[in-house]
C-alpha positions as CSV (number, residue, x, y, z in Angstrom):
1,X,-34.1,69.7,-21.5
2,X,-31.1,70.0,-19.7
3,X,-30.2,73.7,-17.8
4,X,-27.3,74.2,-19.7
5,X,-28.6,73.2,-23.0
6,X,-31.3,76.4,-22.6
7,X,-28.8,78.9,-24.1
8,X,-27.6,76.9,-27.2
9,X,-31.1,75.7,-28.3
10,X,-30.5,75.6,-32.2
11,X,-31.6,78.1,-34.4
12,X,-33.2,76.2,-37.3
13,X,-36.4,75.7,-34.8
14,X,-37.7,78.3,-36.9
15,X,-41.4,78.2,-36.4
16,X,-40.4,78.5,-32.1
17,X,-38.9,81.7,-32.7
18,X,-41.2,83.1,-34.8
19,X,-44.0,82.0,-32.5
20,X,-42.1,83.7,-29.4
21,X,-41.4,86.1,-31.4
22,X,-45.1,87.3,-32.4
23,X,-46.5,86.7,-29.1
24,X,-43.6,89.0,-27.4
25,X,-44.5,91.8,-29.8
26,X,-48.0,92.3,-29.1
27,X,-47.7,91.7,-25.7
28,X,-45.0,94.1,-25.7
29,X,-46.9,97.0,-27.5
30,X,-50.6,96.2,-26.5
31,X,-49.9,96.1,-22.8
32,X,-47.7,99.4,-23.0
33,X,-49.5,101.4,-25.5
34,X,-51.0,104.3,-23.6
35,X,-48.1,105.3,-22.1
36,X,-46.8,105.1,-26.0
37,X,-49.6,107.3,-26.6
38,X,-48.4,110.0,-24.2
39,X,-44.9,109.9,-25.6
40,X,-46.2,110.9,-28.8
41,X,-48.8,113.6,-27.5
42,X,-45.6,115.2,-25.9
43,X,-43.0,114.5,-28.5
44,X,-45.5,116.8,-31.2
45,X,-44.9,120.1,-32.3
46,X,-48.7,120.9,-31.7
47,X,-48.5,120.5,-28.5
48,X,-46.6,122.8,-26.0
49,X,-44.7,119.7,-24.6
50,X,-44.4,121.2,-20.7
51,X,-47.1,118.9,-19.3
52,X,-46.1,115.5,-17.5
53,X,-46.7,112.1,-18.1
54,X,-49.2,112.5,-15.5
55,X,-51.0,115.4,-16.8
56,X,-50.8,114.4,-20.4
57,X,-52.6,111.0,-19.9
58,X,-55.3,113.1,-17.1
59,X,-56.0,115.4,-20.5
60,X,-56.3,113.1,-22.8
61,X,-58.6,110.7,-20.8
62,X,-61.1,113.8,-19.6
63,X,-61.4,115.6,-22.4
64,X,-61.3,112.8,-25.4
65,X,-62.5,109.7,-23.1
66,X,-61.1,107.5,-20.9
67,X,-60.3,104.9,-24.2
68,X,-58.2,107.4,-25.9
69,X,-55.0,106.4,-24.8
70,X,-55.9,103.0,-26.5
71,X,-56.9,104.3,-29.7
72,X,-54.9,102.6,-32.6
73,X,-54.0,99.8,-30.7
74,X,-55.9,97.6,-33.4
75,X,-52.8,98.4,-35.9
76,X,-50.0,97.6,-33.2
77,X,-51.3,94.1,-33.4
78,X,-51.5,93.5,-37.0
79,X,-48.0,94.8,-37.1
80,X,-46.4,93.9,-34.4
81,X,-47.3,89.9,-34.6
82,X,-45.3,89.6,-38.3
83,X,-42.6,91.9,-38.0
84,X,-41.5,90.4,-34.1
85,X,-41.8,87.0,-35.8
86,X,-39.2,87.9,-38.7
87,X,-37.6,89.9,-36.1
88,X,-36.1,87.4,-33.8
89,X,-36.0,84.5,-36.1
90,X,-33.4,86.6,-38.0
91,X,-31.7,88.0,-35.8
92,X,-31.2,84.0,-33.7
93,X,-30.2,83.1,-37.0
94,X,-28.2,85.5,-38.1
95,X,-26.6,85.4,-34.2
96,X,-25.8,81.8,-34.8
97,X,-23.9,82.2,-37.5
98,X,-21.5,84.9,-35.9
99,X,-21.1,82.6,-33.1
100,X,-19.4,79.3,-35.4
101,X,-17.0,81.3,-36.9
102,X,-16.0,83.5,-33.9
103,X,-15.3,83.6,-30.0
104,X,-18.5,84.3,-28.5
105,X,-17.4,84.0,-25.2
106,X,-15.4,87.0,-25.4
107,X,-17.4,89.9,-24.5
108,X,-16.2,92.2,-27.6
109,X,-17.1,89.6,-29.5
110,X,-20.8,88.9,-28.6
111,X,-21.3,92.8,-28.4
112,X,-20.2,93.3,-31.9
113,X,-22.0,90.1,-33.2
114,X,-25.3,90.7,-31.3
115,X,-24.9,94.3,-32.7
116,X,-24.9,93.2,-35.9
117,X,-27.4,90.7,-36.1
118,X,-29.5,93.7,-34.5
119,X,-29.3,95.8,-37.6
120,X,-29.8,92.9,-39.7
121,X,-33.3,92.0,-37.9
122,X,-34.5,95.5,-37.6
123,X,-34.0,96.3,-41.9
124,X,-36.6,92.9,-41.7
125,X,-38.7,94.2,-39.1
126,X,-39.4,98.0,-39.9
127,X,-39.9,97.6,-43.1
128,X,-43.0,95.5,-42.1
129,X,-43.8,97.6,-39.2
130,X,-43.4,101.4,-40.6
131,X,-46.9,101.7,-42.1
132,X,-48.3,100.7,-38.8
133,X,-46.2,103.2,-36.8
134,X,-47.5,105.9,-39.1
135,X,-51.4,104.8,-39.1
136,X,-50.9,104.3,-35.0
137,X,-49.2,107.8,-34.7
138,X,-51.9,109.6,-36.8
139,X,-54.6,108.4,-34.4
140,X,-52.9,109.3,-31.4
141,X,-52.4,112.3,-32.0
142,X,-54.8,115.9,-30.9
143,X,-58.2,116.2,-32.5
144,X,-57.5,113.3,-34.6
145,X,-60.9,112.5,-37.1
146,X,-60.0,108.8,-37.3
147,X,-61.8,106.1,-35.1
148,X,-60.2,103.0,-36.8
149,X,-57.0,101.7,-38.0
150,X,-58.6,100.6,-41.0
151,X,-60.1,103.9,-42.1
152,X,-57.2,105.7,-40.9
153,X,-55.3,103.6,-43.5
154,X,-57.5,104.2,-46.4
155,X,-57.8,108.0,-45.9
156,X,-53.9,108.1,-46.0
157,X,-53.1,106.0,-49.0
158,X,-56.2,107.9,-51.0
159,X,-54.9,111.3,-50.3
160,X,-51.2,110.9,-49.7
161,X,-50.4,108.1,-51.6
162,X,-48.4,105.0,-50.7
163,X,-45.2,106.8,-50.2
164,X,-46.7,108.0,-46.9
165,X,-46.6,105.1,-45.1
166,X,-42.8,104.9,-45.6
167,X,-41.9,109.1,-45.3
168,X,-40.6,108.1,-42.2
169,X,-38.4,105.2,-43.1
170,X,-35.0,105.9,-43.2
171,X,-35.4,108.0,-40.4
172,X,-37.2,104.5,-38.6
173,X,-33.7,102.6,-39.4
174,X,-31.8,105.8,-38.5
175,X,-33.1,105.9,-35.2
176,X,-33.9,101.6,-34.9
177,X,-30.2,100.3,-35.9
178,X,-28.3,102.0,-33.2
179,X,-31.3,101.3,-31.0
180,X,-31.1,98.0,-31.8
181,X,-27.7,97.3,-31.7
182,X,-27.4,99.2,-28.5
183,X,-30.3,96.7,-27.1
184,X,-29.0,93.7,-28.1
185,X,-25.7,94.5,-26.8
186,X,-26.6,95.8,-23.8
187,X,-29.5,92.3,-22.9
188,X,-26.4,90.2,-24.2
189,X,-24.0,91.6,-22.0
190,X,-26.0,92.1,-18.5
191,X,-27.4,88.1,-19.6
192,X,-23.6,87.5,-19.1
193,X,-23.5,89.3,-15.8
194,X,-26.7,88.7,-13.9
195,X,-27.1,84.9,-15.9
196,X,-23.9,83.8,-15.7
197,X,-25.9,79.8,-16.0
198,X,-26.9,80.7,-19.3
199,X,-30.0,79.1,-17.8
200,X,-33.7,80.4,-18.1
201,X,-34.3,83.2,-15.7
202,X,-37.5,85.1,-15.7
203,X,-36.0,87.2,-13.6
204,X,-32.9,87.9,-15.0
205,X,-34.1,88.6,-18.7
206,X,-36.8,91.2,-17.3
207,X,-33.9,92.9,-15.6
208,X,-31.9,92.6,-18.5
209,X,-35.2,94.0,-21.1
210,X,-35.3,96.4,-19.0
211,X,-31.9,97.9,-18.2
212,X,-31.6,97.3,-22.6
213,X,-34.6,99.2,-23.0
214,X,-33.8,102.0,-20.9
215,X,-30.4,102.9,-21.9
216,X,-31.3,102.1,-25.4
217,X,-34.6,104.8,-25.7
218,X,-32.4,107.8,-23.7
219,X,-29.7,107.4,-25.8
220,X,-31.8,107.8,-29.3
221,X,-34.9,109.9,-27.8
222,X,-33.8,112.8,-30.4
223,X,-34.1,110.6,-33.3
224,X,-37.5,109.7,-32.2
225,X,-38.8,112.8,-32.2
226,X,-38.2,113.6,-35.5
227,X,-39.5,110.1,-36.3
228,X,-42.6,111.4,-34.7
229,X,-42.9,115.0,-36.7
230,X,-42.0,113.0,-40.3
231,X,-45.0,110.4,-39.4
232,X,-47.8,112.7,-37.8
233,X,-47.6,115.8,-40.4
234,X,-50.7,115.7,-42.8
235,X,-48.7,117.4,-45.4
236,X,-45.4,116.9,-46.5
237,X,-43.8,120.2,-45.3
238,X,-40.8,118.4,-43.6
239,X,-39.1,115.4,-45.6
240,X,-36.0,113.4,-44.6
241,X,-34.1,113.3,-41.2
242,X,-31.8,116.3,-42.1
243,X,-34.8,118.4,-43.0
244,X,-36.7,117.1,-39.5
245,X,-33.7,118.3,-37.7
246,X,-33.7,121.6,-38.7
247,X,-37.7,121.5,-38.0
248,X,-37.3,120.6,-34.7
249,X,-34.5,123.0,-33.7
250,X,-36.2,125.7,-35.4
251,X,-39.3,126.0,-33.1
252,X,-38.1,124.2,-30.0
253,X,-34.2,124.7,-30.0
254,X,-32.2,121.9,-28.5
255,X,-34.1,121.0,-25.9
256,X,-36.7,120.0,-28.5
257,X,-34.9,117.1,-29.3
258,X,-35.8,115.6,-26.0
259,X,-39.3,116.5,-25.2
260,X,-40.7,113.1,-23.7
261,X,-37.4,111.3,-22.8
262,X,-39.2,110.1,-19.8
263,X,-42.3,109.1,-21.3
264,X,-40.2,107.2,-23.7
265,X,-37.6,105.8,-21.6
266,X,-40.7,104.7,-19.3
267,X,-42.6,102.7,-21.9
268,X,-39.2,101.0,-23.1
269,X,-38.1,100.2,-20.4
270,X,-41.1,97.9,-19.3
271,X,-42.0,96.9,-22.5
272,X,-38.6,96.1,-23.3
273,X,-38.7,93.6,-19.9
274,X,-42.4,92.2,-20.9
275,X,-40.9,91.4,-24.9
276,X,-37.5,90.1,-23.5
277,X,-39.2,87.8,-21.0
278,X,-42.2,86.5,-22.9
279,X,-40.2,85.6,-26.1
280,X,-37.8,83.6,-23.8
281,X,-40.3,81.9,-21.8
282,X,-41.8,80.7,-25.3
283,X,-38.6,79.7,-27.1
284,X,-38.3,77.5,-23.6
285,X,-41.3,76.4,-24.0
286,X,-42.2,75.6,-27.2
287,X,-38.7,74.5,-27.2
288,X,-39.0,71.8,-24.3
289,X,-42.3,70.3,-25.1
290,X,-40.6,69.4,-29.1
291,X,-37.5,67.9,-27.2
292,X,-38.5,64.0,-27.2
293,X,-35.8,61.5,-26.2
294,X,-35.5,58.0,-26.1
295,X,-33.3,56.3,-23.7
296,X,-32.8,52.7,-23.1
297,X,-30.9,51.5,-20.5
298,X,-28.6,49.7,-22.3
299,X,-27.2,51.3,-25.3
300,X,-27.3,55.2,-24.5
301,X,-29.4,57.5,-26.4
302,X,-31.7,56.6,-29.5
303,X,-31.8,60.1,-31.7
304,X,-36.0,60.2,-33.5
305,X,-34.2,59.8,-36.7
306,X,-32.4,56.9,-36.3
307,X,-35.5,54.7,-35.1
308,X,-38.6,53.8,-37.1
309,X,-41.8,53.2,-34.9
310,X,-45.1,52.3,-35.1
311,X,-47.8,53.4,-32.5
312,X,-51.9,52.4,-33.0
313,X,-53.8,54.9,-31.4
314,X,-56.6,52.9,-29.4
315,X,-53.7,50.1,-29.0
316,X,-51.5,49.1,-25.6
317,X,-49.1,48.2,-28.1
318,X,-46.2,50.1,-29.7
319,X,-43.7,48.6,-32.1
320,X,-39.8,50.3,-32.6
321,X,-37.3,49.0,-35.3
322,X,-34.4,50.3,-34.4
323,X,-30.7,48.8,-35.8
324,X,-32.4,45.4,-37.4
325,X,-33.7,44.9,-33.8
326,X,-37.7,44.5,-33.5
327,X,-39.3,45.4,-30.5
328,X,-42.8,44.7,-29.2
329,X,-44.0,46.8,-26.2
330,X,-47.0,46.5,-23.7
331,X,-47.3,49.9,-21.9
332,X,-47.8,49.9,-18.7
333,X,-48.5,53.5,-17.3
334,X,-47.7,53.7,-13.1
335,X,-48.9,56.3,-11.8
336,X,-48.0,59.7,-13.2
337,X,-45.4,62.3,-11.2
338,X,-45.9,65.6,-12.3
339,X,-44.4,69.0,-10.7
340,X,-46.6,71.4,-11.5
341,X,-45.0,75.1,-11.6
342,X,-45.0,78.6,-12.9
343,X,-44.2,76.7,-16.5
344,X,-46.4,73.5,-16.3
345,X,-45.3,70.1,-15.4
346,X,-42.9,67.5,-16.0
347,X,-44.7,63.7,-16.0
348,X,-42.7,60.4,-16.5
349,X,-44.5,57.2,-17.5
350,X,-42.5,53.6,-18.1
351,X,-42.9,51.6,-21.2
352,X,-41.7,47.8,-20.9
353,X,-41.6,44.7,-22.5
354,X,-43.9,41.8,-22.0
355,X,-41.3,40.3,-20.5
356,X,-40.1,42.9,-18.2
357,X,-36.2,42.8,-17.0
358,X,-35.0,46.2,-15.5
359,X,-32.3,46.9,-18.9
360,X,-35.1,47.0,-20.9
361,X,-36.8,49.6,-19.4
362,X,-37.9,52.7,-20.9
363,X,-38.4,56.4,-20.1
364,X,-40.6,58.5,-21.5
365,X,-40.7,62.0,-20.3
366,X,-42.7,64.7,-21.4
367,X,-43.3,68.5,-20.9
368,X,-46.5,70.0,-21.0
């Protein structure tokens, strides 16, 4: 695949994006989830909140064990996995369509369309992902009785009903679309600046994840700590935003509102990086290794569809029909050239006809 083709690969690969997308998620909350479980140990109203990061995690590991931090990770994965997949398949889709009927290349143009497809994806992915915020939140938080996901789960549809799973979910979308959008927009626009290629850059999207992340979880800490009070009461004392507001503010004043802003913009920013990264080294990759080409040397490109071809497995002979033209083919592998790098290798092999002559020659390249 060619360098520049990496930032127009087409959107109707949907199973690439959802595959990306899945993987990115739970890599993206596994890998950061005890410093997720910090956050919410200061972001709760039970707790005094004047401990840092530092001492939080020290307390948690020596007086509830040193796997406490990691408690409830189970239910990040079975959420994360569907709602990433839906999560970036929509929002490439949904980004592909802004970009036919308008200027992408003009910068208020991709922030408003990647701010839009943002809100679009996140409607899909919290509506999959709120019960599992709520059962992860419930275990992390002080003296918690549960010791699995899956009991935790049970215990709160039996005594509080479906409903609970979602208390919290129009505060989630409150607090996720501007998030979102201000993500989205902000990895867009510093892809633009530090990739101006448009070529795949490890580098430069965990820079970008990152830099999205960070400004993105400062800006919208307050709405995540009401977020936090809606999903970790037992009772329901507090319900709605408005009324979580007025909570918060009541026994911590305004400076309540921000109670772990570093924790929180430390996890995002990371796990923002490790999402961004991973999903884009997948789409690449699952991407490149679909992309077959045929090229003879006479007549330009041959597209798959335009060809019909028989191959025997267990045969040295392949047949293509291609434009009432038969062709019979003895392949004859030389010796294999691979450059093996951080995203595998690149080998050519020749395919030729019994009678060779140079025109006819074929190239088959593959990425594995």
């Amino acid at each position: 695949m060619n360098p520049g083709d990496y930032e127009t690969l087409p959107t109707d690969n949907v199973s690439s994006h959802m595959i990306a997308g899945a993987i990115a998620g739970i890599m993206e909350h596994c890998v950061m989830y005890p410093l997720d479980s910090v956050k919410t140990r200061m972001q709760s109203l039970a707790t005094s909140g004047t401990e840092g990061i530092g001492e939080t995690l020290l307390r948690m590991i020596r007086h509830e064990g040193i796997l406490r931090p990691i408690r409830g990770m189970s239910a990040m994965v079975v959420g994360a996995g569907p709602s990433h997949a839906l999560y970036f398949s929509s929002y490439e889709f949904t980004k592909n369509i802004f970009a036919q009927y308008f200027n992408a290349s003009r910068y208020d143009m991709l922030i408003c369309g990647s701010s839009i497809s943002g809100c679009i994806a996140t409607l899909i992915h919290d509506g999959f992902m709120n019960p599992a915020e709520v059962v992860k939140q419930r275990m992390q938080m002080i003296n918690s009785p549960y010791t699995s996901a899956l009991r935790c789960a049970i215990n709160i549809y039996k005594l509080e009903g479906p409903r609970a799973f979602y208390r919290s979910y129009t505060t989630q979308l409150t607090m996720n679309v501007p998030f979102q959008s201000i993500q989205f927009s902000v990895y867009e626009l510093s892809q633009r600046i530090i990739n101006k290629e448009q070529v795949h850059n490890p580098t430069a999207h965990m820079i970008s994840g990152a830099l999205a992340g960070g400004v993105a979880a400062a800006i919208t800490t307050p709405l995540d700590v009401c977020k936090t009070l809606l999903n970790t009461q037992q009772t329901q004392a507090t319900s709605g935003m408005v009324e979580a507001m007025r909570t918060v503010y009541r026994y911590r004043g305004i400076s309540g509102f921000f109670r772990g802003i570093q924790a929180r913009v430390m996890f995002q920013m990371p796990a923002t990086a490790i999402c961004w990264s991973t999903y884009e080294f997948f789409k690449y990759t699952l991407k490149s290794s679909s992309d077959i080409r045929l090229i003879p040397g006479s007549s330009g490109k041959v597209s798959a569809s335009s060809i019909d071809k028989e191959i025997k497995l267990g045969s040295d002979s392949i047949r293509i029909d291609s434009n009432n033209e038969k062709y019979n083919l003895k392949v004859k592998e030389l010796p294999a050239v691979s450059g093996a790098g951080l995203y595998g290798s690149i080998s050519f092999n020749t395919m030729h006809k019994a009678e060779y002559n140079q025109k006819d020659s074929y190239l088959d390249v593959a990425h594995t």
